[in-house]
C-alpha positions as CSV (number, residue, x, y, z in Angstrom):
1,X,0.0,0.0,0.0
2,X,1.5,3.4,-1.1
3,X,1.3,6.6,1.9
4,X,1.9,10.0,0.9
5,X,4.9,11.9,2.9
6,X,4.4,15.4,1.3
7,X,1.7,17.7,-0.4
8,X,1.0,16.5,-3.8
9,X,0.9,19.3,-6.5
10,X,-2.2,19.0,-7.6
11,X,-1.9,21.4,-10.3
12,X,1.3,20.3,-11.8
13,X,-0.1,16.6,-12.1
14,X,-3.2,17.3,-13.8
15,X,-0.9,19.9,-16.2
16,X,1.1,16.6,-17.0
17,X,-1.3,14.5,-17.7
18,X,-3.3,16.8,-20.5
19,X,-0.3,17.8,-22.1
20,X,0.0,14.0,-22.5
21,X,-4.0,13.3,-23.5
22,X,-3.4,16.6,-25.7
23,X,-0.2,15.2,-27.9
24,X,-1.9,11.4,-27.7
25,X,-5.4,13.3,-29.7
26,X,-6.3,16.8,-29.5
27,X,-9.3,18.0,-28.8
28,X,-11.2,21.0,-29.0
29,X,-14.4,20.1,-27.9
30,X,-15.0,21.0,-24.0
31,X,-17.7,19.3,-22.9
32,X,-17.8,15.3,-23.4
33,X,-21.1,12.7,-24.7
34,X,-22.3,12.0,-20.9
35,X,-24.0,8.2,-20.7
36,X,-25.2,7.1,-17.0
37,X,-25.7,3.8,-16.9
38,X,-29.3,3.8,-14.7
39,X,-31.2,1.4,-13.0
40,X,-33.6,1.6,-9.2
41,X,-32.5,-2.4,-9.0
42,X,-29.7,-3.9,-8.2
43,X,-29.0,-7.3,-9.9
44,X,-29.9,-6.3,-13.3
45,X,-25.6,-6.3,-14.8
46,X,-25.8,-2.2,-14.9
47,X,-21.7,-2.5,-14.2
48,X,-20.9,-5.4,-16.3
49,X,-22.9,-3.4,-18.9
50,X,-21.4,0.0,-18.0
51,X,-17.3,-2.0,-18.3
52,X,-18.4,-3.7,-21.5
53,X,-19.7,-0.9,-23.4
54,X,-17.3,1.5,-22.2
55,X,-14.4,-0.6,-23.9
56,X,-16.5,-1.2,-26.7
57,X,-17.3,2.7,-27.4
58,X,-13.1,2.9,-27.1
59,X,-13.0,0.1,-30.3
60,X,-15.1,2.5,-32.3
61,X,-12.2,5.6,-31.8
62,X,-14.2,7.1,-28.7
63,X,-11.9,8.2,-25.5
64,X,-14.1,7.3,-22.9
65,X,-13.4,7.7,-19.0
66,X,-15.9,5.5,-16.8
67,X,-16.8,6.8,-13.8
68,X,-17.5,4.3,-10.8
69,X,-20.3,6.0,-8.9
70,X,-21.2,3.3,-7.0
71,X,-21.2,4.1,-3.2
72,X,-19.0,2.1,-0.6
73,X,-16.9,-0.5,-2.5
74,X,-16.8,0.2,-6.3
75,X,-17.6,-2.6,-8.7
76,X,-15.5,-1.6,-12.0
77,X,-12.3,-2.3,-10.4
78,X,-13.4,-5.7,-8.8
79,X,-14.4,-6.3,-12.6
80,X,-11.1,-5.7,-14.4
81,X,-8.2,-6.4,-11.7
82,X,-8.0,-2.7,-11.0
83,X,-6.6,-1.3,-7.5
84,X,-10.1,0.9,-6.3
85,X,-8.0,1.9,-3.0
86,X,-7.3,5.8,-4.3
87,X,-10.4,7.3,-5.3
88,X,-12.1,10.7,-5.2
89,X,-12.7,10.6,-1.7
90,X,-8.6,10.8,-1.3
91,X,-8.7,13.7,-3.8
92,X,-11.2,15.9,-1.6
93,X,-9.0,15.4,1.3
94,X,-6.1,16.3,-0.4
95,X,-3.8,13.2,-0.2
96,X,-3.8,12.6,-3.9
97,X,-4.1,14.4,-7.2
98,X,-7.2,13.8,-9.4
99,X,-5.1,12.5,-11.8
100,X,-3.1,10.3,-9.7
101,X,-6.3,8.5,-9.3
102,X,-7.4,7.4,-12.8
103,X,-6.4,4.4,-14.0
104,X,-5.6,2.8,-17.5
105,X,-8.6,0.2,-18.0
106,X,-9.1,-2.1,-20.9
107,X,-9.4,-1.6,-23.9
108,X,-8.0,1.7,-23.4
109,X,-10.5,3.1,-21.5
110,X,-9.7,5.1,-18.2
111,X,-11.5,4.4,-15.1
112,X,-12.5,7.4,-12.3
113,X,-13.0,5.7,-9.1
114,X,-15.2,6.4,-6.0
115,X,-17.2,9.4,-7.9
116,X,-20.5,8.7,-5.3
117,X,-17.7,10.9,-3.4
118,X,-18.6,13.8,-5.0
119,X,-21.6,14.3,-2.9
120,X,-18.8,14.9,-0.3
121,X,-18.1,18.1,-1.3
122,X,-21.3,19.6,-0.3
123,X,-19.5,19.7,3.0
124,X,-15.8,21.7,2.0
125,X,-15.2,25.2,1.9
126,X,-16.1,26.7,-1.1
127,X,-12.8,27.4,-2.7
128,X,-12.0,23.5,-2.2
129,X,-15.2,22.7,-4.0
130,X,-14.4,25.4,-7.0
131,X,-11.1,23.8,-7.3
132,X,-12.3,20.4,-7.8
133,X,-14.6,20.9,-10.3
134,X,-12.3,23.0,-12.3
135,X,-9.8,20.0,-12.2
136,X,-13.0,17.5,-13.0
137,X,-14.0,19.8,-15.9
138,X,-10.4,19.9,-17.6
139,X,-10.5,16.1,-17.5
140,X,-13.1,15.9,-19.0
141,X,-12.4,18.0,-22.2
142,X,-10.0,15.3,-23.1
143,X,-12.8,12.7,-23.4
144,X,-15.6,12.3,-26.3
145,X,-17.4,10.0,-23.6
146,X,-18.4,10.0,-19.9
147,X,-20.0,6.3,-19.0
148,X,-21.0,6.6,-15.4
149,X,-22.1,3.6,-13.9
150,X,-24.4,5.0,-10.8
151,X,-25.4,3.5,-7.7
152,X,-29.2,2.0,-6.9
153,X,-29.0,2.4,-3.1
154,X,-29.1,6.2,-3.0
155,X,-32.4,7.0,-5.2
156,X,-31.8,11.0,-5.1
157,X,-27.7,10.9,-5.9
158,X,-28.4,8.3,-8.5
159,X,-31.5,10.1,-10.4
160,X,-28.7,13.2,-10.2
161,X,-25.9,11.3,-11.8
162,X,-29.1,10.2,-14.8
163,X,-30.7,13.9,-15.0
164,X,-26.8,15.3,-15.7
165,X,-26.4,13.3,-18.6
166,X,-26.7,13.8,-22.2
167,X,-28.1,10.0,-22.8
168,X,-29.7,7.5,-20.3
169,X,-30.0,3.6,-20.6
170,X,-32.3,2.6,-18.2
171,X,-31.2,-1.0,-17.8
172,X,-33.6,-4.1,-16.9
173,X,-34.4,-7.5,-17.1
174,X,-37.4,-9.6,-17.5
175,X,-37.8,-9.7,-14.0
176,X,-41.4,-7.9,-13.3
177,X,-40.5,-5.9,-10.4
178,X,-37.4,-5.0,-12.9
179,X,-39.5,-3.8,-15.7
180,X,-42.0,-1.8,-13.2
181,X,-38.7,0.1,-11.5
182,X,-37.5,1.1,-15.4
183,X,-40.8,2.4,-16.1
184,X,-40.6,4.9,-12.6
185,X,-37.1,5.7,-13.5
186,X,-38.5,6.6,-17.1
187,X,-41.2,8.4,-15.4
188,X,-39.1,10.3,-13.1
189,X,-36.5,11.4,-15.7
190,X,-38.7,12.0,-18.7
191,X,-39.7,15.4,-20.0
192,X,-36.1,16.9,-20.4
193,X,-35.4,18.3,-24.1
194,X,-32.0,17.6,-23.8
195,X,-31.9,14.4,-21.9
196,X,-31.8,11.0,-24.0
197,X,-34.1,8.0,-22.8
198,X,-33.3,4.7,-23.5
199,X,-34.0,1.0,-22.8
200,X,-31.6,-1.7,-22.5
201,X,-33.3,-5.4,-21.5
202,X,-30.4,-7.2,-19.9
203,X,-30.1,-11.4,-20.2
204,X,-33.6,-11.4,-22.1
205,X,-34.1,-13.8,-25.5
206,X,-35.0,-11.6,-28.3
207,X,-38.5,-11.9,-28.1
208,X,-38.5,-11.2,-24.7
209,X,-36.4,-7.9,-24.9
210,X,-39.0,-7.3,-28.0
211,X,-42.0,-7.6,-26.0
212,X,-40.9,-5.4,-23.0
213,X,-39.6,-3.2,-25.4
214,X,-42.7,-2.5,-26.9
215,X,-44.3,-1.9,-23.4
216,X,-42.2,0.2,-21.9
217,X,-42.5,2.5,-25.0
218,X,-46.3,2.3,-25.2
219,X,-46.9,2.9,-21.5
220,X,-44.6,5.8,-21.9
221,X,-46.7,7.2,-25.1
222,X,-50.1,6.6,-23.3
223,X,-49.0,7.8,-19.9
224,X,-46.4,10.6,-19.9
225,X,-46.9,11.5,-23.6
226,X,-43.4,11.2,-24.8
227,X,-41.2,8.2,-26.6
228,X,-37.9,6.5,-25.9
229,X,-35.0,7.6,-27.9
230,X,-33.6,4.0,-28.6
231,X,-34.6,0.5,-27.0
232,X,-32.2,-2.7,-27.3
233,X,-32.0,-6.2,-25.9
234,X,-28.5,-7.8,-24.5
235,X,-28.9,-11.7,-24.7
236,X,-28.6,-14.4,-21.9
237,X,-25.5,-15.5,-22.2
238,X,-23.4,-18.1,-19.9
239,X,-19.9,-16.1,-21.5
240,X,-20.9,-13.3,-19.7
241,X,-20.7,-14.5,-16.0
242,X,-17.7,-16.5,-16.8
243,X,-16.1,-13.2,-18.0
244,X,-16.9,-11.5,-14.2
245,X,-15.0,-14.7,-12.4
246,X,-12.1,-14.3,-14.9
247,X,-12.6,-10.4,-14.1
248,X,-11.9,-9.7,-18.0
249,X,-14.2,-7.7,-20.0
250,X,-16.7,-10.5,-22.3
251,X,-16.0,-8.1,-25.0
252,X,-12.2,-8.9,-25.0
253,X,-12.2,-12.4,-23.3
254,X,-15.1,-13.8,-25.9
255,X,-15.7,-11.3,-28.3
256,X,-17.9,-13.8,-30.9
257,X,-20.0,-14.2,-28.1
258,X,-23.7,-13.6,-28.5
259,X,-23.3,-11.4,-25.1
260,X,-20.2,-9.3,-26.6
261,X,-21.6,-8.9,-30.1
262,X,-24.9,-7.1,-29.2
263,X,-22.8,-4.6,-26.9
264,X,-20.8,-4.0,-29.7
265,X,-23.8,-3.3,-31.9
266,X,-25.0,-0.9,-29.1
267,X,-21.9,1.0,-28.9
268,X,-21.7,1.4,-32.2
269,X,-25.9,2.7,-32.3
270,X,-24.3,5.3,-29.6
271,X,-21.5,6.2,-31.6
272,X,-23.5,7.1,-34.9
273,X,-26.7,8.3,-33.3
274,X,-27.0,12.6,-32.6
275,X,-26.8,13.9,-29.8
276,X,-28.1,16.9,-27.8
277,X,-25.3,18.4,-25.9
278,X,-25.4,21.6,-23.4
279,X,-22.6,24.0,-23.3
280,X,-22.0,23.2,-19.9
281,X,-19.9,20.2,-18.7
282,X,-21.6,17.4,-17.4
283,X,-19.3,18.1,-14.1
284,X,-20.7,21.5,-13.9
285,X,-24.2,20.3,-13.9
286,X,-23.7,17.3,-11.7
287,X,-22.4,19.3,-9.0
288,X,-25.5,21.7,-8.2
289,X,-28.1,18.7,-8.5
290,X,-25.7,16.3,-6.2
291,X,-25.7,19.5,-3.2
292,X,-29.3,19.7,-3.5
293,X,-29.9,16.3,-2.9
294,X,-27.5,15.9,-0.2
295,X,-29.9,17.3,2.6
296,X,-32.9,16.1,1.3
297,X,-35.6,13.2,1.9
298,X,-37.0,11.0,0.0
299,X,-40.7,11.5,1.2
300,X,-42.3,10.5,-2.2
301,X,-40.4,7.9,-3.1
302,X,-43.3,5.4,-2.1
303,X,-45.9,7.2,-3.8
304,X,-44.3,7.6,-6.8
305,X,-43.3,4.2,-7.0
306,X,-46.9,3.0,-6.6
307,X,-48.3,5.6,-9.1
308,X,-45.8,4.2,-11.5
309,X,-46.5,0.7,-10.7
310,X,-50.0,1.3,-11.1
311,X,-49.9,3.1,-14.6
312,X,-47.6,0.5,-16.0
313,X,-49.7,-2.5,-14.7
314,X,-52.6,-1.1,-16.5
315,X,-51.4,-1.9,-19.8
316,X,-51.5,-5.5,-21.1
């Protein structure tokens, strides 16, 4: 385990590592494609999803960074023999640069761990807070993609992380109580002009990703009066759990796989597909939503949650 004896220069660090980003592929573009990967349910493969189709957005020429939001332990670096010890929450203390904590992933991906740390800045001074997000937001212009993988144990921090982004996949299974959970989150995050839905039915035949598909989108027509952007069905597939023991991407260990091929094929739908993007970063609009929701309560959550239950269980 590595300690810190002296102040790290936080500054110079990040300086070095875009001047090496910069010469590796300028950019000029400040603000990256932001993609949370979102689900209320655990259990459904949001972060083998989130690994997978972060290194497959990297084989199409993307530079992505994937950002590990989940709280406590992380799951991106038990996924791909990554050390998750130095993470954000080391950075807002000051015992390491932000860019001494990203790591090279696979595929050529970089990996941000501990973001659900973020929130933690709603308790520093403000000048440590303004710092931080200046350093987050220069990161980021070296990226074309942001792939969060959020949390499901936090509802508010986690619908921040989603309402932030440029493009949502709301990820599910065939599991009824899964399908009923992506219909709230579609019904919580719906109605933004600049905000992306889409479906993603995890470890589902075809006709079953087809038929939930087609529910999802008409409950949302007939109920909310709006449309998912883009729908798409990730097969059963026995590669894919033996990929998570090997802790190797399926995309790299068994790339023929049926699992690894219809990633690919979403990736590349992400890649070619347009794109509403604000002017801000998706740093500087994470950071006023996240210190909102740090000192609230959730004192709907139930009521929503059976309103949405109700309106999707009313169409057969």
């Amino acid at each position: 385990m590595q300690s810190s004896a002296q102040p790290v220069d936080q500054a110079r660090g990040l300086r070095a590592l875009l001047q090496q980003r910069q010469r590796r592929s300028p950019s000029t573009r400040s603000c990256a494609h932001a993609i949370t990967i979102h689900s209320s349910k655990g259990g459904v493969g949001k972060s083998v999803l989130a690994l997978n189709l972060a290194v497959s957005l990297a084989h199409f020429g993307q530079r992505v960074c994937l950002l590990d939001a989940h709280p406590g332990v992380g799951n991106v670096d038990l996924l791909c023999r990554l050390s998750g010890y130095w993470n954000l929450s080391h950075v807002i203390a000051g015992a390491r640069s932000l860019t001494e904590i990203l790591q090279s992933g696979p595929g050529g991906i970089d990996v941000l761990p501990g973001a659900a740390h973020l929130a933690e800045l709603a308790d520093c001074p403000p000048h440590v807070q303004q710092t931080l997000l200046q350093q987050l937001q220069a990161v980021e212009s070296q990226y074309d993609v942001l792939l969060v993988d959020s949390g499901a144990h936090q509802p508010q921090v986690t619908q921040a992380w989603a309402a932030a982004a440029n493009t949502v996949l709301i990820v599910t299974t065939g599991e009824p109580t899964a399908i009923a959970e992506a219909y709230a989150a579609i019904k919580r995050l719906h109605g933004s002009a600049d905000l992306s839905l889409c479906a993603v039915v995890n470890r589902a035949t075809e006709l079953q990703a087809q038929r939930i598909l087609e529910r999802l989108q008409v409950t949302t027509t007939n109920f909310l009066h709006d449309s998912l952007a883009l729908g798409f069905g990730i097969p059963d597939d026995p590669a894919v759990a033996d990929s998570v023991f090997a802790r190797c991407p399926v995309v790299e260990r068994t790339p023929t796989s049926p699992a690894a091929r219809a990633i690919r094929q979403l990736a590349e739908r992400l890649v070619h597909r347009p794109v509403l993007r604000s002017r801000d970063s998706f740093f500087g609009r994470i950071w006023p939503m996240i210190a909102r929701t740090a000192t609230e309560t959730i004192k709907t959550k139930g009521e929503n949650r059976t309103v949405a239950f109700n309106e999707f269980g009313s169409i057969h």
